[in-house]
N, C-alpha and C positions, 0 to 999 in steps of 0.2 A: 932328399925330397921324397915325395910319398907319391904314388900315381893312383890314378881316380880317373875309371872305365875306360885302362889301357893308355889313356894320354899323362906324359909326362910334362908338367909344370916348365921344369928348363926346357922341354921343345919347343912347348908352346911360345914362350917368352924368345927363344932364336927366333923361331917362324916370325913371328910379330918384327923383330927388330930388322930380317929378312928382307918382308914384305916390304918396310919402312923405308926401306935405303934400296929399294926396286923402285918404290914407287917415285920418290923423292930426285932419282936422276933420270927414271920417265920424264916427269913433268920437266924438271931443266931441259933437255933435248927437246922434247915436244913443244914449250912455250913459243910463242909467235913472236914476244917481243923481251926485251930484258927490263929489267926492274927501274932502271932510268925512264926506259923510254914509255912503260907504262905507267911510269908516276907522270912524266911531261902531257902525253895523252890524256892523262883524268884531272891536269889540269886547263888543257884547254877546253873538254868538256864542260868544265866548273866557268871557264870564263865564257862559253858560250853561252850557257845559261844565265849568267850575270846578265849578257846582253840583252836576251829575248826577257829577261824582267825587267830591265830596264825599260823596254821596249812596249811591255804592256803594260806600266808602269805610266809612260805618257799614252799611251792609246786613250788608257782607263781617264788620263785628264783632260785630255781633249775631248775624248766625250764627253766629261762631267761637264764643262764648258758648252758643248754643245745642246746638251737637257738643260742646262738654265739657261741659256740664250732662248729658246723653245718655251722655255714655262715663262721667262718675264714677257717674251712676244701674246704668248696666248692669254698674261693677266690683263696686258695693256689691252689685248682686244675684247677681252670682256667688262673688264673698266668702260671702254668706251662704249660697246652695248649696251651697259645697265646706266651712264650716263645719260645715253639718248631715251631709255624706256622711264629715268625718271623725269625727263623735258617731256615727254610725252603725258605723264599722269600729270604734271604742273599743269599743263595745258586743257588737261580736260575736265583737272580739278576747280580751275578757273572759270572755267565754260557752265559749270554745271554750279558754282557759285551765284554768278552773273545770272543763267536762266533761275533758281532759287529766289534771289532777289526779286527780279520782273516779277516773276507769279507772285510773291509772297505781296510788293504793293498792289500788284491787281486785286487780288483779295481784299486786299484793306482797304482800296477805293471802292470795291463792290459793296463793301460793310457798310463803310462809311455810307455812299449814295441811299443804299436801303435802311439804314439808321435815321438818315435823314428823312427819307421818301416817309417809314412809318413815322414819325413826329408829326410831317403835315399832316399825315392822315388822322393821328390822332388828336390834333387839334383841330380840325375843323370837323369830328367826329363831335368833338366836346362841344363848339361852337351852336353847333345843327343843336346837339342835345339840349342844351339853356336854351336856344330859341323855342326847340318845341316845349319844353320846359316851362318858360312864362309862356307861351299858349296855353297849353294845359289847364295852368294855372288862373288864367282869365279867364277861362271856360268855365272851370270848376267855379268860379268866384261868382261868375254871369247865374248857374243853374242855382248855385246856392241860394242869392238872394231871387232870382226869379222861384224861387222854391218858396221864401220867406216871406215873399208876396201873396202867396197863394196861400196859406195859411191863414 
């Protein structure tokens, strides 16, 4: 083997393998728990977790039960609000029919009265006018022949 800047290849490769099987019965002695019993451990963590999803799992439906309990309570009370706001516009759509109506014959009785008042008036406008009319006329008739006389 060829060395490169004083380190040799096969030291390096012992060291390594060394190191490897220092470190590897470190950690055996050191460990806290054996291979069983951290497999049992990580799987009761796995099943506690199961539980608390489960767990928020009904939270999350129960509440969703609880917001639609909430939204159909708040439709029905606005149903019923806008129920009574449109018996309200019935009402005063009504009122304000009925008062239309009233004024609108009073009008037309007004019309009418004064349609009729002027008709009298113009008929005994006409009336008066032909009387004074043959007066006139007998007058005119009277100066005529007293004219005719005089000649």
């Amino acid at each position: 083997m060829s060395e490169k800047d004083g380190i040799n290849v096969k030291d390096f490769l012992i060291g390594g393998l060394i190191g490897g099987i220092v470190g590897s019965v470190t950690a055996l002695l050191l460990a806290p728990k054996s291979g069983k019993e951290l497999r049992g451990d990580l799987n009761e963590q796995v099943d506690v977790l199961k539980e608390k999803g489960t767990q928020w799992k009904d939270v999350a439906y129960e509440k969703g039960i609880e917001i639609g309990n909430v939204a159909k309570e708040k439709r029905d009370s606005i149903l019923d609000s806008t129920s009574g706001f449109v018996g309200v516009v019935k009402d005063k759509s009504g009122q304000l029919y009925e008062t239309v109506s009233k004024q609108t014959k009073s009008v037309k009785e007004t019309a009418n009265a004064g349609l009729e008042a002027t008709k009298q008036a113009a008929q005994k406008a006409g009336d008066t006018f032909r009387s004074e009319a043959k007066d006139a006329k007998s007058d005119v008739k009277d100066a005529a022949e007293k004219n005719k006389k005089k000649k």
